[in-house]
C-alpha positions as CSV (number, residue, x, y, z in Angstrom):
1,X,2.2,4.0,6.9
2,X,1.7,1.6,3.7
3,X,1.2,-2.0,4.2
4,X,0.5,-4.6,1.7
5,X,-2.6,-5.2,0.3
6,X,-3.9,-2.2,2.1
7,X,-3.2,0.8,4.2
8,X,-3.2,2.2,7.6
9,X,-4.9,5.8,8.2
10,X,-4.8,8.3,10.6
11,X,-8.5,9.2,11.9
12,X,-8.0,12.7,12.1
13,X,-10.4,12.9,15.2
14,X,-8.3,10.6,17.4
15,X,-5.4,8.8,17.5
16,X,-7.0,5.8,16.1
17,X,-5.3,4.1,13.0
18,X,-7.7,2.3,10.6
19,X,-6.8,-0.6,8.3
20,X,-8.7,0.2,4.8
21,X,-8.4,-2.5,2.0
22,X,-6.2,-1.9,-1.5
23,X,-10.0,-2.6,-3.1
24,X,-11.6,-0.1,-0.5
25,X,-9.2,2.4,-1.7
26,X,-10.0,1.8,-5.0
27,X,-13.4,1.6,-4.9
28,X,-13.4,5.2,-2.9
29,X,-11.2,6.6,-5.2
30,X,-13.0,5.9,-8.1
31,X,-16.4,7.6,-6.6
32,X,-13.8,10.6,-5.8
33,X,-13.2,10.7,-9.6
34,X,-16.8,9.8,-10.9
35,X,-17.7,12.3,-8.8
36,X,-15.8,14.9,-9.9
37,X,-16.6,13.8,-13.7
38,X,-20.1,14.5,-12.8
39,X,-18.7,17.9,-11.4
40,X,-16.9,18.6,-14.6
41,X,-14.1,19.2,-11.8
42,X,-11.2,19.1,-14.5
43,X,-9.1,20.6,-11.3
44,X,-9.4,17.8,-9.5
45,X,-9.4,14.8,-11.5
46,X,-6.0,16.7,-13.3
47,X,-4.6,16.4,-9.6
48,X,-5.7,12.2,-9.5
49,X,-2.7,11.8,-11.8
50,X,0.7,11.7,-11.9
51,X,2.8,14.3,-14.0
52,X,4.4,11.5,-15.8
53,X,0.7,9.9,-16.6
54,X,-0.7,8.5,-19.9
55,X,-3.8,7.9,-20.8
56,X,-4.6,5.0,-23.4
57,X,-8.2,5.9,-24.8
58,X,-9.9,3.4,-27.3
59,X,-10.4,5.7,-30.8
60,X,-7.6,8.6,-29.4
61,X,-4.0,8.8,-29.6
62,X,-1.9,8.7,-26.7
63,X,-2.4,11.5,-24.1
64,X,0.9,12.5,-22.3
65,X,1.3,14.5,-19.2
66,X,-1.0,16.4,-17.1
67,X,-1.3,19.6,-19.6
68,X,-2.5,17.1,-22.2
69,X,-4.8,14.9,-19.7
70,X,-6.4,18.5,-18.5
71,X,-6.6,19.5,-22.4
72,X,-8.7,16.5,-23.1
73,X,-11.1,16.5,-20.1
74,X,-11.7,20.3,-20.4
75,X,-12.8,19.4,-24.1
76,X,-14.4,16.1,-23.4
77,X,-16.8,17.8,-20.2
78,X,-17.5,20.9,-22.4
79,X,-20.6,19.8,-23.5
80,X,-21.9,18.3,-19.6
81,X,-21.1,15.8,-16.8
82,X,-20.0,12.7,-17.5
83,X,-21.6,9.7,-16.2
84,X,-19.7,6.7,-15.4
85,X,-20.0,3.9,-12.9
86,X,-16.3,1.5,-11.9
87,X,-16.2,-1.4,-11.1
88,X,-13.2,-2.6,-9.5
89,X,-11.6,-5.9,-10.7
90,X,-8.6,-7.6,-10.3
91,X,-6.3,-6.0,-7.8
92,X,-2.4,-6.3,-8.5
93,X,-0.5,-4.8,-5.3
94,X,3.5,-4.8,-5.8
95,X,5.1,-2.3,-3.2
96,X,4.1,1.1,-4.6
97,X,2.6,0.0,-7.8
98,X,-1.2,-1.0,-7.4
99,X,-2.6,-2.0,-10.5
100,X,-6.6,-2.5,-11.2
101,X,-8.3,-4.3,-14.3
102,X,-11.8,-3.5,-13.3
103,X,-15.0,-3.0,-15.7
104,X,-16.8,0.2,-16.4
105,X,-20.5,1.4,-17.6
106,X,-21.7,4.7,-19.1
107,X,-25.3,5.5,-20.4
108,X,-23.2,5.2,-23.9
109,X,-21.8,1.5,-23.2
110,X,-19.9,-1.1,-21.2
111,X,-16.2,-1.8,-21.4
112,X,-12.8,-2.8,-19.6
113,X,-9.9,-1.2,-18.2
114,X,-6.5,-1.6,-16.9
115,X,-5.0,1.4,-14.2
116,X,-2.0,1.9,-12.8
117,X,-1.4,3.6,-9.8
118,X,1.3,4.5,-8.0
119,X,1.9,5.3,-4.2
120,X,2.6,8.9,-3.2
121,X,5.5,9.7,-0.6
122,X,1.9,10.6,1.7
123,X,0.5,6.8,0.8
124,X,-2.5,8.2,-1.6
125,X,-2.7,6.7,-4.6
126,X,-1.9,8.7,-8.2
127,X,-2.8,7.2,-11.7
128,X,-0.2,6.7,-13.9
129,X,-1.5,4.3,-16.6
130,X,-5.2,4.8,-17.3
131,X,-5.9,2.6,-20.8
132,X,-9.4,1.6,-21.0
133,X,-11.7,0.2,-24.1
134,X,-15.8,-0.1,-24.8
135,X,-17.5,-3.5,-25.3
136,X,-19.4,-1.2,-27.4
137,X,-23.1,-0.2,-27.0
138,X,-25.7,-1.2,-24.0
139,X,-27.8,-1.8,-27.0
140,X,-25.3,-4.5,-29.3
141,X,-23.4,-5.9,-25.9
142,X,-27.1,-6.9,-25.0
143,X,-28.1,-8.2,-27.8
């Protein structure tokens, strides 16, 4: 059951509904797909978006579709994990469409993003958008 700003759950152990927060689910999500970066789980962070999603990569042209979004993570986790930390932002809530303009860090850099998800007939969340750009290195950004 979806409800603004937030969501109501089923705990699977009892009948109990829990309220989590839009930025809760965000935040959780986001370790769900750091995590499986980490994992080099291309599986799984294919199945965090949509089959209409595009990606919008500083440096890369536009990535269309889940064939292409599992094309470039199998290629971009070849060589290892990735690292990344989110940090959620601004949350945008509008029926099914959340959006989040949040900040991001990686051993390589700092930068910004802006995600668009969409609500699931289950009430999970899917990316559709993902469009995100570096501040550029930890070591000019610091300077």
């Amino acid at each position: 059951m979806a409800i603004s700003h937030g969501v109501l759950t089923a705990d699977p152990c009892s009948t109990t509904f829990v309220f989590v927060s839009t930025r809760d689910e965000l935040e959780a999500f986001n370790r769900g797909f750091t995590e499986a970066l980490a994992r080099r789980d291309v599986d799984r962070i294919v199945e965090m978006y949509a089959d209409d999603a595009v990606l919008l990569f500083h440096g890369m042209p536009i990535v269309r579709g889940r064939s292409e979004i599992e094309a470039m993570f199998r290629e971009d986790l070849a060589d290892g994990p990735s690292t990344i930390r989110f940090e959620v932002g601004d949350v945008i809530e509008d029926g099914s469409i959340v959006i989040d303009v949040g900040r991001y860090e990686t051993p390589d850099g700092r930068g910004k993003y802006v995600v668009v998800y969409r609500r699931r007939t289950d009430g999970s969340l899917e990316l559709v958008v993902d469009s995100a750009t570096s501040d550029g290195s930890n070591e000019l950004s610091e300077g």
